[in-house]
C-alpha positions in Angstrom: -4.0 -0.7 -1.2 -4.0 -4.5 0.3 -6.2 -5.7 3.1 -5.1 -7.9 5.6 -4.9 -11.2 3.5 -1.9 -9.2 1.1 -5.0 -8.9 -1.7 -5.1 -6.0 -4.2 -7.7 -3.9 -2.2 -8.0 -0.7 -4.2 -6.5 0.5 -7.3 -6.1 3.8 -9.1 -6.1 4.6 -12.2 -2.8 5.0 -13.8 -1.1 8.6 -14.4 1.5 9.9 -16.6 4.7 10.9 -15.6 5.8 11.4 -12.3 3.4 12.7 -9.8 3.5 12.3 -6.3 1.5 9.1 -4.2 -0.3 11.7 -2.0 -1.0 14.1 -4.9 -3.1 11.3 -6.6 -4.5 10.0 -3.2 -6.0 13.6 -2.7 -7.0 13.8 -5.8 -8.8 10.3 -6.1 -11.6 10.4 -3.4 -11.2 7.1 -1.5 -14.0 5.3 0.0 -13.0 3.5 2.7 -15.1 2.2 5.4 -15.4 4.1 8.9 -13.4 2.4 11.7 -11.0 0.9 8.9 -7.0 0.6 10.0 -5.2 2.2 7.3 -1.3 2.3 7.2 0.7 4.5 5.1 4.0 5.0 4.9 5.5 8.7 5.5 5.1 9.3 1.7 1.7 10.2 2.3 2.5 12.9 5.0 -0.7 15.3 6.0 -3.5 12.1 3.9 -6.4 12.0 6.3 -9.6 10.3 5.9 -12.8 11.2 7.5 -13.7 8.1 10.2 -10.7 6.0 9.3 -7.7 5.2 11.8 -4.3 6.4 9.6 -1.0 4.5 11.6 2.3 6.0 9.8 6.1 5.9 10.9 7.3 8.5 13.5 9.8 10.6 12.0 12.7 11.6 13.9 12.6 14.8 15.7 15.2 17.3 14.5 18.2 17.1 16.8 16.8 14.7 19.1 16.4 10.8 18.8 13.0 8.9 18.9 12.0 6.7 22.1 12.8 3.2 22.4 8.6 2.5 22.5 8.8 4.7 19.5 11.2 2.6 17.7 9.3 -0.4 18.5 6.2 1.3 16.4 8.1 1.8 14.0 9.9 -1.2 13.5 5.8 -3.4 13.9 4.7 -0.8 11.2 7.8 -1.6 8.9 7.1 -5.7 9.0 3.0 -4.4 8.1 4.9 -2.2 4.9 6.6 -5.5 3.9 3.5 -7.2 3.0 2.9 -4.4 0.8 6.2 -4.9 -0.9 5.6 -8.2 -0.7 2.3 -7.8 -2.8 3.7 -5.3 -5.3 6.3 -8.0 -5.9 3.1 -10.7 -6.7 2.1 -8.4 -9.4 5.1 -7.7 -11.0 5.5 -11.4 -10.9 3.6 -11.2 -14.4 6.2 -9.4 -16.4 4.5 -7.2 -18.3 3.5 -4.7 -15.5 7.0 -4.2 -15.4 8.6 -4.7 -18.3 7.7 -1.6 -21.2 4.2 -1.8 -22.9 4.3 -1.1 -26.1 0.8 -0.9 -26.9 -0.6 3.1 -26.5 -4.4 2.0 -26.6 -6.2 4.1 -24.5 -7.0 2.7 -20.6 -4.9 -0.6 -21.9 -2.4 -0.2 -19.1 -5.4 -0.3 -16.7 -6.6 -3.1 -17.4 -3.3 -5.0 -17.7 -2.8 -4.0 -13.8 -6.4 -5.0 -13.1 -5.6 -8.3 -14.8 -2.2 -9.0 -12.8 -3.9 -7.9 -9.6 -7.1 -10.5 -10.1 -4.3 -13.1 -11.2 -2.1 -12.7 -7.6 -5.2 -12.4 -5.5 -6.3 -15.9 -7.1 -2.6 -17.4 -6.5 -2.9 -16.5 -2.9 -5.8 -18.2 -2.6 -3.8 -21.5 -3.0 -0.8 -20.2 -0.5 -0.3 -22.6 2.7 0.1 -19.9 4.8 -0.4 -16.3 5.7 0.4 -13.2 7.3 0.2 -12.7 11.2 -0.8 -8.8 11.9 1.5 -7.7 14.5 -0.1 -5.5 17.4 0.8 -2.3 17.7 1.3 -0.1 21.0 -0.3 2.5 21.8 0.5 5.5 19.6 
C-alpha cells in the first residue's frame, strides 16, 4: 500500500508460493484509519473495510458496454494504479527484491523488502516533483 506521496505505506509479510492478494489481505487485518480513500484494483474483488472509502474499476456488465462517465472512472482510477506500478518499480530498482535470494534465513526476505522500501521512500524525498491526485466523479 502507498499513500498519496507514492511512499511504501503498509507492508505484509511475505508468503510462500502463490496465494491470492485478497486471500492475504483478509487474512492480515489491516488497520487503516476511518474516512481513509483506499483504491484497489479488481484483484481484490468483495475486500471491504469497516469506515474506509474502497474506489475499484467498474467491470463490464456481461453483454452490455459500460457508460462513457463510467469509462471516465475508470480511466482516473487507472492513472491512480500507475503510481502504484510506478512505486513497485522504485523498489525493485534495488535488484535484489527481484533478482533470486539465495539466502533461506528465516524473516530475511522481510527485512530485505523493508530495507528497499525505507531506501525509495528516502529517494523520493529528493524528487523535484510529484504526483497530482486526479478527481474522481461521482461513483
Amino acid at each position: 500500500m502507498i499513500n498519496a506521496d507514492s511512499k511504501v505505506a503498509l507492508l505484509t509479510p511475505s508468503c510462500e508460493g502463490s496465494i491470492h492478494d485478497k486471500r492475504i489481505a483478509d487474512t492480515i487485518g489491516y488497520c487503516v484509519p476511518s474516512g481513509t480513500v483506499l483504491y484497489q484494483d479488481t484483484g481484490f474483488q468483495g475486500f471491504t473495510l469497516p469506515g474506509i472509502n474502497i474506489i475499484q474499476p467498474k467491470k463490464k456488465p456481461k453483454g452490455r458496454e459500460l457508460t462513457l462517465e463510467e469509462k471516465e472512472n475508470n480511466r482516473v482510477i487507472s492513472s491512480i494504479r500507475t503510481q502504484v506500478e510506478h512505486a513497485i518499480a522504485g523498489v525493485k530498482r534495488y535488484r535484489i527484491v527481484k533478482d533470486k535470494l539465495r539466502n533461506y534465513k528465516k524473516g530475511f526476505s522481510d527485512i530485505i523488502m523493508e530495507t528497499c522500501c525505507g531506501l525509495h521512500n528516502f529517494r523520493l524525498n529528493f524528487r523535484p516533483w510529484c504526483y497530482q491526485t486526479p478527481m474522481i466523479k461521482s461513483l
